[in-house]
TIZAVEX-480843 format. One record per residue (C-alpha): residue in one letter; x, y, z. Coordinates in steps of 0.05 Angstrom, whole numbers, plus 32768, in hexadecimal, padded with zeros to 4 digits. Example, Ala and Ser with C-alpha at 12.3 -4.5 7.8 and 13.67 -1.06 7.14 Angstrom:
2
A80F67FA6809C/S81117FEB808F/
//
This chain:
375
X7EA07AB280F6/X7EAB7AF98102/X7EA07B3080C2/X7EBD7B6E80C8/X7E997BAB80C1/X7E837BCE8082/X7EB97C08807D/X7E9B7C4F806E/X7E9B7C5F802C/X7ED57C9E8021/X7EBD7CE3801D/X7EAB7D147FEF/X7EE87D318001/X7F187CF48001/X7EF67CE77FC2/X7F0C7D277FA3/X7F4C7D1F7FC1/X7F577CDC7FA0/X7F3F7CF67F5C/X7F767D2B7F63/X7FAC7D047F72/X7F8E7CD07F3B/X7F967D0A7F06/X7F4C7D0E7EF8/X7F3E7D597EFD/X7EFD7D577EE3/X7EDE7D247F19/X7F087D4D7F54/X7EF17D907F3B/X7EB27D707F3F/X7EB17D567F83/X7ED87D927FA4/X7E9D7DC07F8E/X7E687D857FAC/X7E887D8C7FF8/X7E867DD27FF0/X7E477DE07FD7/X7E2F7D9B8016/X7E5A7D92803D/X7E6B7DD3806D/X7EA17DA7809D/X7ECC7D99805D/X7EC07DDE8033/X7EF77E048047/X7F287DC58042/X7F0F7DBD7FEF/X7F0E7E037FE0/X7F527DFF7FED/X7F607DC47FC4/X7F347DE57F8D/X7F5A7E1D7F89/X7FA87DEF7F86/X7F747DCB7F4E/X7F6D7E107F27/X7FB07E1D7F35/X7FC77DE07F14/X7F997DED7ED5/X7FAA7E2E7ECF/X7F657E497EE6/X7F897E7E7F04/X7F567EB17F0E/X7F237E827F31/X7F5F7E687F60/X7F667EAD7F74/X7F167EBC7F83/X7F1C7E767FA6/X7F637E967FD2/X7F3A7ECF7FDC/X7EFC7EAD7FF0/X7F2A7E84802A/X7F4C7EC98041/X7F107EE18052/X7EFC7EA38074/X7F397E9D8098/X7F737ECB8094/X7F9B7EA780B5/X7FA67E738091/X7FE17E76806A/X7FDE7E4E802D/X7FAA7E758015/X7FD27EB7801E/X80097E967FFD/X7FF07E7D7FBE/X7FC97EBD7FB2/X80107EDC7FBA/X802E7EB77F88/X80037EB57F56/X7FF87F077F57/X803F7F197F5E/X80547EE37F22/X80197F027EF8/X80417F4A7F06/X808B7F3B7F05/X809B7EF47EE6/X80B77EBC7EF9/X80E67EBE7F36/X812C7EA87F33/X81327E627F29/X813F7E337F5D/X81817E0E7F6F/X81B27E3D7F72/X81B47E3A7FB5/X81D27E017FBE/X82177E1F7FA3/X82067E637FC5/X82107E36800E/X824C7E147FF3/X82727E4D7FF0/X82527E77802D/X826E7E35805A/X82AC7E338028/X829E7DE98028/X82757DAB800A/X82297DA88021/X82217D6B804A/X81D77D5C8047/X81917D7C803B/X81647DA78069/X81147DB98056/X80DD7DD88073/X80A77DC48045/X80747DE88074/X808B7E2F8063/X80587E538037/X801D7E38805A/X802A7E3E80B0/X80237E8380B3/X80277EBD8085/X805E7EF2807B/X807A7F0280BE/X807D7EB980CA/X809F7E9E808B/X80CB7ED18099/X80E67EB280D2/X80DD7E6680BD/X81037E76807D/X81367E9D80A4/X813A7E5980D4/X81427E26809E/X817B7E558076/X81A17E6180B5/X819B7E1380CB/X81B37E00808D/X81F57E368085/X82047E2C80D2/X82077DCF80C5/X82257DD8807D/X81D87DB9805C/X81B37DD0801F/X81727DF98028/X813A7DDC8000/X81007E078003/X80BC7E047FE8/X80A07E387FB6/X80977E767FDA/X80847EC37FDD/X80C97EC87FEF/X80E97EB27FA8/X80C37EF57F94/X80CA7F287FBE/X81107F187FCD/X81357EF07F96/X81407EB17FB6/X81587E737F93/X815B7E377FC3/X81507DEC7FAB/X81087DD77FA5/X81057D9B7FD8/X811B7D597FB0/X80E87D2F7FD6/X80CF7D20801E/X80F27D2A805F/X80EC7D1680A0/X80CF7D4D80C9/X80F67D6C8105/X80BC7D98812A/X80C77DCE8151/X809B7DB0818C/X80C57D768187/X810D7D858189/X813E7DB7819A/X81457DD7815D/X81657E1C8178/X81907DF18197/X81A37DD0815D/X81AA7E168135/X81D17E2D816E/X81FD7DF1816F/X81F67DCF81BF/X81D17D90819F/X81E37D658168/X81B97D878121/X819E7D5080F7/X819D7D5780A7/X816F7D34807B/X81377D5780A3/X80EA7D80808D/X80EF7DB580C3/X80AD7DCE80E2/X80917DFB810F/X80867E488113/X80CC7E60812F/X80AA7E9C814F/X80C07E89819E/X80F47EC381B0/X81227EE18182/X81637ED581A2/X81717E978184/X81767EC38145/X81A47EF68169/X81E57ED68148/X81CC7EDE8107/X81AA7F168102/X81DC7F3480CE/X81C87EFE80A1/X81857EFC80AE/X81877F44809D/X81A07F2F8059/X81727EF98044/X81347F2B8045/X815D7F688012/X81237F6A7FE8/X81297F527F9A/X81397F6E7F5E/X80E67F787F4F/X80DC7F8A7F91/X81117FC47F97/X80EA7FDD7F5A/X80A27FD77F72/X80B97FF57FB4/X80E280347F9A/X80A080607F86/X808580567FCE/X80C3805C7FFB/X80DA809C7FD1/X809880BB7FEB/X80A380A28035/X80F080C7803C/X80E280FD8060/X8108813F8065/X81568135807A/X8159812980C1/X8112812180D1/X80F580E580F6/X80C880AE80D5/X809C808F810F/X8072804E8106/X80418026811C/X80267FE6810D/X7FD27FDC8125/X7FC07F99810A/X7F777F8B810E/X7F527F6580DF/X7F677F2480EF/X7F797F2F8134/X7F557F288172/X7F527EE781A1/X7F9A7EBD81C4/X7FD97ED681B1/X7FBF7F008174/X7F9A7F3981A9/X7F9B7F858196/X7FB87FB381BD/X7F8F7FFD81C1/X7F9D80348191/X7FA1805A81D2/X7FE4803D81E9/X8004805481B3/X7FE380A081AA/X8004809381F8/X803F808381D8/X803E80BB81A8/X802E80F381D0/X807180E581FB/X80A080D881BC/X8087810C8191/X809E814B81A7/X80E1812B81B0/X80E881268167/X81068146812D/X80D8815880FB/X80A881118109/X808280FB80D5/X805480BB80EC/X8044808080BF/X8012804580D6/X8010800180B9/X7FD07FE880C0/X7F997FB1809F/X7F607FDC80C1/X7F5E802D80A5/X7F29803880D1/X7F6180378105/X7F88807880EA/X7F5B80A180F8/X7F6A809A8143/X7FA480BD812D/X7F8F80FC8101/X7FB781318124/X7FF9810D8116/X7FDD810980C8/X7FFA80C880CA/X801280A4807E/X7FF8805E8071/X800B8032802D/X7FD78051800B/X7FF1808F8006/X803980737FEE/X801D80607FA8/X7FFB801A7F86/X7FFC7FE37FB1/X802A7FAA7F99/X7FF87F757F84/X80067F327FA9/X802D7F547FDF/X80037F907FF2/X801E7F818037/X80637F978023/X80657FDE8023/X804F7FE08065/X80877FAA807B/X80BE7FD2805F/X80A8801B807E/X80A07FFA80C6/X80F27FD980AE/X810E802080A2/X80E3804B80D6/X811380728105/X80DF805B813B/X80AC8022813F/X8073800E8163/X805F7FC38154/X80297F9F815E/X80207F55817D/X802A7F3E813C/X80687F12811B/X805F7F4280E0/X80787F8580FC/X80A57F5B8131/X80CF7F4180F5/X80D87F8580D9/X80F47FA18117/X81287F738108/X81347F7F80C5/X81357FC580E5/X817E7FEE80E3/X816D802E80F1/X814180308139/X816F8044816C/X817B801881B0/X8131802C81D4/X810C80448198/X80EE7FFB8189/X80A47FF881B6/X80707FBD81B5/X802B7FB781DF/X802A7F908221/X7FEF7F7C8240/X80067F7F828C/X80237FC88280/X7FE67FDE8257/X801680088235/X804C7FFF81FB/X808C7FEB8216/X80D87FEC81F6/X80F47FA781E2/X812E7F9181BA/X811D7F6B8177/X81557F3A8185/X814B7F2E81CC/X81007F2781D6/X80C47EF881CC/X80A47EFC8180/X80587EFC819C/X804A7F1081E5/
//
């Protein structure tokens, strides 16, 4: 008679994971700090549960050192950026509008009765801004364009720009990306399923959005807190009447290997030294996670978010999103962050929009709406 094998005995981290779930804080606190302090292959996985852990016993400081801790280790990763968002720009400005109006907001954009939900339960932890940018953009314009309700998880977006969608009502199905033909579906030439968690990163080429982009414009006005937090520094960034605001975006620091390559700072001094004389009254401004990098560019004595005023906390990055939106010219970088605000961008003339390109060597002129996000 045949005995079957002794199973493994679960691991410190499925242990923790089951104490968690079980309610027993103590014992998963407990075990969480075990695999990090012994075992290296699950560490990053339970500081991160440690921290969602914190969160949930209102440990909020050490959640943040724990967020902190995992930025450093991987910037990258989104959930990490995410939570540290939230809980710094809560801390600062309050609760964000409640959820659910939304629901009655699509009603009366489609001037009809919502026939089914649509999620994305993903968003707030595949990527970080540029990218929820355009998943959240996705799942609202999915939903207005088949008549479905939005359900979106809590996100920086509720924040920074007063957004009230239903909190999902329980599991989906998930629809990736990889999967199915989902700009197809937004654009209407297949059949659009409801009742679906939508997934993926939506940063393929930005044509698809094309149709919309007066309403994606209009999803990303920033908030009521964020109009306020923003006014100081965008006061100091006007420039004198009918001068030119140039600038750049140089990402850096967590940057460097596949798709996420740096171009030069000498393609755009390239750049520079063309446009600049062909300018009225120029005035250069670099976004950039590296300010090692400005100096590169002393003799333009370029402007960078420090010199705009206090950073906002939990969305220091947003300063430098909304100079690179209303720049008169822009220079991105191969990077979904300063890709999505040449969209949200109104005021670059036809030609004045430029991104790096490996097999030119040089920066190039694109269209926001008719190119590939990342090259």
């Amino acid at each position: 008679m045949s005995q079957n094998p002794p199973s493994s005995p679960p691991s410190r981290l499925q242990q923790a994971l089951d104490a968690h779930r079980a309610g027993r804080r103590g014992d998963a606190e407990a075990l969480y700090l075990d695999c990090i302090r012994q075992e290296p292959a699950s560490r990053f996985d339970a500081m991160v549960c440690l921290a969602l852990l914190c969160e949930q016993m209102n440990r909020l400081d050490e959640a943040l050192r724990l967020y902190d801790l995992m930025i450093q280790a991987n910037p990258g990763y989104g959930r990490s950026f995410s939570r540290r968002s939230l809980i710094m720009l809560r801390r600062a400005w309050g609760s964000p509008p409640a959820p659910g109006a939304g629901t009655e907001e699509a009603a009366n954009r489609i001037g009809g009765r919502i026939g089914g939900r649509i999620g994305m339960s993903g968003l707030g932890e595949m990527g970080r801004f540029g990218n929820q940018l355009l998943q959240y953009a996705f799942l609202r314009l999915y939903a207005e364009r088949h008549s479905l309700s939005a359900e979106a998880p809590d996100w920086m977006g509720r924040d920074l720009f007063d957004l009230d969608d239903p909190l999902p009502r329980g599991p989906l199905p998930v629809l990736e990306e990889t999967e199915a033909d989902l700009w197809g579906m937004l654009a209407g030439r297949v059949p659009a399923p409801a009742d679906r968690d939508l997934k993926g990163y939506f940063c393929g080429h930005s044509a698809g959005f094309a149709p919309f982009r007066d309403r994606f414009r209009s999803l990303f006005a920033p908030g009521r807190n964020a109009r306020t937090a923003l006014a100081p520094a965008m006061e100091r960034l006007d420039g004198p009447p009918g001068g030119t605001l140039v600038a750049l975006h140089l990402r850096r620091g967590d940057f460097g290997k596949d798709q996420f390559w740096i171009a030069p700072a000498d393609w755009y001094l390239s750049w520079l030294e063309t446009l600049w004389p062909t300018l009225s009254a120029p005035r250069l401004y670099i976004a950039s996670d590296d300010p090692e990098t400005l100096r590169s560019f002393g003799k333009y004595s370029p402007l960078a978010a420090a010199d705009l005023g206090p950073a906002i906390p939990g969305a220091e990055f947003l300063i430098d999103h909304m100079a690179l939106r209303t720049a008169d010219r822009l220079a991105i970088s191969n990077s979904t962050f300063s890709f999505t605000a040449a969209m949200l961008n109104e005021r670059v003339p036809a030609g004045g929009f430029v991104r790096p390109d490996r097999d030119a060597q040089a920066l190039v002129p694109f269209d926001p709406w008719n190119a590939p996000v990342l090259l």
